[in-house]
C-alpha positions as CSV (number, residue, x, y, z in Angstrom):
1,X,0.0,0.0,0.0
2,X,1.3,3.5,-0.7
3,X,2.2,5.2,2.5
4,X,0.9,8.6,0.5
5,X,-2.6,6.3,1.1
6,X,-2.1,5.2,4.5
7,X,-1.6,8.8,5.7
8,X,-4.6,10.1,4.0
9,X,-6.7,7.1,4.8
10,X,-5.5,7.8,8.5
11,X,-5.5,11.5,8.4
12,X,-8.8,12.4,10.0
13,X,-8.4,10.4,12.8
14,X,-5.1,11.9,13.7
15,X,-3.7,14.7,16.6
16,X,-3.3,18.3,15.8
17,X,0.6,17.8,15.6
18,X,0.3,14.2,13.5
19,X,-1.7,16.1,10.9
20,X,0.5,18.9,10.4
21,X,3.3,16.2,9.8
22,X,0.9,14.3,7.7
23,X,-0.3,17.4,5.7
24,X,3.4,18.3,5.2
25,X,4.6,15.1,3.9
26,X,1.2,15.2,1.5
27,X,1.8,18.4,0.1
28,X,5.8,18.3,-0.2
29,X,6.0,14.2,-0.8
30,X,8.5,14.9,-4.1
31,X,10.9,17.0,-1.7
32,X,10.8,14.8,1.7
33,X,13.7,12.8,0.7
34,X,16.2,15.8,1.1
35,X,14.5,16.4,4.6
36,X,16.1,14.7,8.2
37,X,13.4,13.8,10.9
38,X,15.5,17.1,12.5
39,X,14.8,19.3,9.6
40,X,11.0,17.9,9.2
41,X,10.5,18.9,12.8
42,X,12.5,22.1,12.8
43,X,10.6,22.9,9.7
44,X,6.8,22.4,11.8
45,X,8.2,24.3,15.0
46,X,7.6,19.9,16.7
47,X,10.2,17.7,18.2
48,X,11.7,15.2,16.6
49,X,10.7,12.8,18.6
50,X,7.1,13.8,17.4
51,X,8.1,13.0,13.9
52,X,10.0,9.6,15.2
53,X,6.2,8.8,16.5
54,X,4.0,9.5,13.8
55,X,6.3,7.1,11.7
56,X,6.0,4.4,14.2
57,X,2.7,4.7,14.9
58,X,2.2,4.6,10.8
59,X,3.8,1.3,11.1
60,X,6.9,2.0,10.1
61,X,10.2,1.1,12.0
62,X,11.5,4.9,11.6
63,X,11.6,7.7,9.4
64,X,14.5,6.5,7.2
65,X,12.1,3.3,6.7
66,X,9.0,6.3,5.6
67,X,11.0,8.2,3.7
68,X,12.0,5.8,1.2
69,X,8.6,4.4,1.1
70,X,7.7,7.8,-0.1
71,X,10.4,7.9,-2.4
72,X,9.3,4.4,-4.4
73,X,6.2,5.9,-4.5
74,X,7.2,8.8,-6.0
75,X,8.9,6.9,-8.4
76,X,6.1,4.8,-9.4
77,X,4.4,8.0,-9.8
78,X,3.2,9.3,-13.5
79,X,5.9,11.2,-14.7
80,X,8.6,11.4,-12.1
81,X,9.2,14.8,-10.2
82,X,7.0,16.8,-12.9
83,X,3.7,18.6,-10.9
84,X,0.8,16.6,-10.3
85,X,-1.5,19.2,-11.4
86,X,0.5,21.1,-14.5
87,X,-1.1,20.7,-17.7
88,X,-0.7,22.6,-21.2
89,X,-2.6,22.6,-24.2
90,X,-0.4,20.1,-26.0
91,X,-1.8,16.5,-25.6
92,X,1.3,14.7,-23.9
93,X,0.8,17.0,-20.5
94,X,-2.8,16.5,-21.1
95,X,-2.4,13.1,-21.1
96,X,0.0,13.5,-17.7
97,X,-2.8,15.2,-15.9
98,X,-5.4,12.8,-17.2
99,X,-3.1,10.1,-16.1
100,X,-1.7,11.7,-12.6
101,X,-6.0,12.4,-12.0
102,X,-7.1,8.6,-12.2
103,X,-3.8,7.8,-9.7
104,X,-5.5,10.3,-7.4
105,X,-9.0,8.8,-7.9
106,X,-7.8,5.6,-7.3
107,X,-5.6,6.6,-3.7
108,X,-9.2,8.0,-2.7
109,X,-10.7,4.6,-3.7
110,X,-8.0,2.5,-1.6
111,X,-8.1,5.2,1.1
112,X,-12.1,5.0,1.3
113,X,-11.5,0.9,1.3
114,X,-9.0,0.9,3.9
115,X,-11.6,3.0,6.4
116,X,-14.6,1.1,5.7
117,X,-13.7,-2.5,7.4
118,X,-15.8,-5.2,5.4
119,X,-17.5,-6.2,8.7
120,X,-19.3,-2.8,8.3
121,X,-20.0,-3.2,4.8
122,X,-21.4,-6.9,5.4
123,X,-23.1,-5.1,8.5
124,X,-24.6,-2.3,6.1
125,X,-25.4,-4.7,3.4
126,X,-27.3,-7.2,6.1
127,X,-29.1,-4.0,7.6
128,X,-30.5,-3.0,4.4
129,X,-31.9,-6.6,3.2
130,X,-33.1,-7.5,6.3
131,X,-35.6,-4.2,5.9
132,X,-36.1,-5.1,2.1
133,X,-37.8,-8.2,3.4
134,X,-39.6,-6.8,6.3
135,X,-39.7,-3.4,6.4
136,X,-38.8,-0.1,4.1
137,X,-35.4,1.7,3.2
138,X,-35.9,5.3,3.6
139,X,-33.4,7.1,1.7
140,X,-32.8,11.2,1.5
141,X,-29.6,13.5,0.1
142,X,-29.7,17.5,-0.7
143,X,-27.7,19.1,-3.4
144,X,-25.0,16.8,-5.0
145,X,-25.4,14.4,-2.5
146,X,-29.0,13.6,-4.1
147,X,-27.4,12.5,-7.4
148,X,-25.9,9.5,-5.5
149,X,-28.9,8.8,-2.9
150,X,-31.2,9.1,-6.2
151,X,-29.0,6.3,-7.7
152,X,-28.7,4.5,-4.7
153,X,-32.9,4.1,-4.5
154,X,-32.8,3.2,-8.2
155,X,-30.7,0.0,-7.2
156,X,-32.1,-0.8,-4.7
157,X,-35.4,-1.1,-6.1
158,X,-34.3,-3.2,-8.7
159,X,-33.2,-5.6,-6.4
160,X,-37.0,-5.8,-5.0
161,X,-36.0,-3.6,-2.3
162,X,-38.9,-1.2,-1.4
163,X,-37.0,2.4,-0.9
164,X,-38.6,5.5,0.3
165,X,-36.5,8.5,-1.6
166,X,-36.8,11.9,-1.1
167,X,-35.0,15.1,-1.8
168,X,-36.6,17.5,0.3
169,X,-36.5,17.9,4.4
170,X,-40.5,18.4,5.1
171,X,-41.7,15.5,3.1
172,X,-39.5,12.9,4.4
173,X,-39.8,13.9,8.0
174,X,-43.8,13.2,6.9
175,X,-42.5,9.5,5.4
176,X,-40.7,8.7,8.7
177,X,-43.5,9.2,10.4
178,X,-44.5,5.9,8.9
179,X,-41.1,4.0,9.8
180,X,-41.0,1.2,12.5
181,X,-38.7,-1.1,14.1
182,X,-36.7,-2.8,11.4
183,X,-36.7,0.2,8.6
184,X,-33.3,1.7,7.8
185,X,-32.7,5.2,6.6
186,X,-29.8,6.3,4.2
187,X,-28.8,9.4,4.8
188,X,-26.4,10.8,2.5
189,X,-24.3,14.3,3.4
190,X,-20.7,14.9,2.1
191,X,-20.0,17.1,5.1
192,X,-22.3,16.1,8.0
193,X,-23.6,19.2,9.3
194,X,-27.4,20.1,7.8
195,X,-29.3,20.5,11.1
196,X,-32.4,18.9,9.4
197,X,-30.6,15.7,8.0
198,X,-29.7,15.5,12.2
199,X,-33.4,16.0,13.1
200,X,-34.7,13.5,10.8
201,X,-32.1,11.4,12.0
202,X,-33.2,11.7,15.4
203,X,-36.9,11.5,15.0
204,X,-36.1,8.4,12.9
205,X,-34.1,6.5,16.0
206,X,-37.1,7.5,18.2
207,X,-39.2,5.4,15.9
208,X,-36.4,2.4,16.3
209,X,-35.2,2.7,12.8
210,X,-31.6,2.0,12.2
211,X,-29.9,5.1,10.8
212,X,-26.6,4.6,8.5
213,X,-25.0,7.4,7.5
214,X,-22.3,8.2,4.0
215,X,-20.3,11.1,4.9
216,X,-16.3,12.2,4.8
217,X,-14.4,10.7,6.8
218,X,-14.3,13.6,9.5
219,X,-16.3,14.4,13.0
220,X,-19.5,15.9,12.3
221,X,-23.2,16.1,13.8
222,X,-24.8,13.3,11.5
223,X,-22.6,10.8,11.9
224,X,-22.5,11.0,15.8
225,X,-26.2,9.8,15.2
226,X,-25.4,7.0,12.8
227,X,-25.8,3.0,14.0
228,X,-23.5,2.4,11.2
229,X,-21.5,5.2,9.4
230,X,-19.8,4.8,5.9
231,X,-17.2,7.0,5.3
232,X,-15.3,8.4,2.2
233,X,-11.6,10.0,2.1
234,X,-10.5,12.0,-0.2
235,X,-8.3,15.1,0.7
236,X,-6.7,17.4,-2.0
237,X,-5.2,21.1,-2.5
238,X,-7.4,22.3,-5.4
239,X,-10.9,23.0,-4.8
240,X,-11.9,21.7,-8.0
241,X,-10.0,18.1,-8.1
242,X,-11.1,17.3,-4.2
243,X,-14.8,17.0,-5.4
244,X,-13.7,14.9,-8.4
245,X,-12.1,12.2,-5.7
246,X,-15.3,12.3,-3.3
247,X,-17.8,11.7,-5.9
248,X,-15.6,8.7,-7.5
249,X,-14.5,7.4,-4.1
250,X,-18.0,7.3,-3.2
251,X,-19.6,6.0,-6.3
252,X,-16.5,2.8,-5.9
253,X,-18.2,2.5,-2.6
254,X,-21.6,2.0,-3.2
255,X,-20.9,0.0,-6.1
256,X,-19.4,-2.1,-3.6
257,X,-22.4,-2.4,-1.6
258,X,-24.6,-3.1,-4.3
259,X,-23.1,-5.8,-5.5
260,X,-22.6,-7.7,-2.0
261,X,-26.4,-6.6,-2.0
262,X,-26.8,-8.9,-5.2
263,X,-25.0,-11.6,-4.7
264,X,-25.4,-14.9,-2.4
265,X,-29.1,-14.0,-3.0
266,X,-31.0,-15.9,-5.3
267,X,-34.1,-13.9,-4.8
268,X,-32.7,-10.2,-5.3
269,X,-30.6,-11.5,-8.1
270,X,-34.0,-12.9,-9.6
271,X,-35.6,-10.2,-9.3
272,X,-33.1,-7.8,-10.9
273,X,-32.6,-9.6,-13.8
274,X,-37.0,-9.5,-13.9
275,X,-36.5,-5.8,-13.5
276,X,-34.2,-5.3,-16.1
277,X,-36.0,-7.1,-18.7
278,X,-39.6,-5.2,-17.8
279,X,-37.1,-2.3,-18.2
280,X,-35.8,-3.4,-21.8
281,X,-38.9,-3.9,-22.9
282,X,-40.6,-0.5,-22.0
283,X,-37.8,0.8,-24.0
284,X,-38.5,-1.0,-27.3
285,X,-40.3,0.7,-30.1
């Protein structure tokens, strides 16, 4: 595993001093090698015996052992020492970028992996079938985050799964009036903190739902509320290619989870083949 991906898979769970160290070895990971456990501290204002610490407790015998970790990595890296993010109109640097972008999508996947055991998958995926067969699975998302609880619903109801989606605040606090012991609601929220998702939430445990939550992987309102939380990493510098890593890390995810969803389940894979053919044939002239 790349250590780049261990430390950003780790990051959010770290002290204040272990993320400054991690968010310096992130954003200078093409210089570290010319930097001492010394200089690294010296150059965070730490002790060294801080920086000795985060390597060890990285699982790493030292920082020698981290450094050069770093360094293969770096070579293994899309175009050696040339910026991750520079890009030109000619189509070799295009191709660079395009290249250097599915490498960071994919860290985000692994990352995401790494912080999602698959005992809380299996637990997810067992939650939400056992309330396809008795019960409903109420699903809600604002903004961007409805794209992907939209989608969710769709699979899920393909499978046979009856799913309660909505998009807006007032109308499924209405539906969870109607949720019992056994339903599950999806709640989907890259950054945790809409004070209705938290009241729904709430008023849905009151009714002994199970609440499962897909957020980042940081601390935050909704997921303190969850029975089971997903979480998705993905940490960059530009504002425009951190997004890009959420959405795919989170997509990989769920794709995931549909797919335990569908198999070792004769029934739900029956019925999603049924589905696709009632589909197939709406579709024909």
């Amino acid at each position: 595993m790349s250590p780049l991906v261990k430390i950003r898979s780790e990051r959010d769970r770290m002290s204040a001093v272990e993320r400054r160290i991690a968010d310096f070895i992130l954003e200078n990971a093409q210089l570290l090698r010319d930097y001492s456990s010394q200089q690294l501290a010296n150059a965070l204002g730490i002790s060294q015996s801080s920086v000795v610490k985060f390597t060890q407790k990285l699982g790493y015998k030292g920082y020698p052992d981290l450094k050069y970790s770093v360094g293969e990595a770096n070579a293994r890296a899309d175009n050696g020492d040339a910026p991750e993010h520079a890009a030109s109109a000619d189509g070799e640097s295009a191709g660079v970028f395009a290249g250097n972008l599915w490498r960071r999508k994919s860290e985000a996947e692994e990352a995401t992996r790494l912080i999602n055991p698959a005992q809380t998958i299996e637990a997810v995926a067992a939650a939400i079938g056992q309330a396809g067969q008795n019960g409903k699975v109420f699903i809600i998302g604002l903004g961007e985050d409805d794209i992907y609880a939209r989608g969710f619903a769709l699979k899920l109801s393909l499978l046979g799964i009856l799913t309660v989606h909505n998009f807006d605040t007032a109308r499924m606090t209405a539906n969870v009036s109607a949720a019992s012991a056994g339903d599950v609601l999806l709640v989907f929220s890259e950054h945790g903190n809409h004070q209705a998702l938290c009241k729904i939430a709430r008023y849905f445990r009151e009714r002994r739902g199970q609440v499962i939550t897909v957020t980042r992987h940081t601390a935050n309102p909704l997921r303190t509320l969850a029975d089971i939380a997903l979480v998705v990493s993905a940490h960059d510098e530009l504002p425009y290619i951190q997004p890009l890593l959420y959405q795919s890390a989170l997509q990989h995810l769920l794709d995931g989870l549909f797919v335990l969803l569908c198999e070792g389940h004769d029934d739900r894979h029956a019925q999603l083949l049924a589905n696709l053919d009632r589909i197939q044939l709406m579709l024909e002239p």
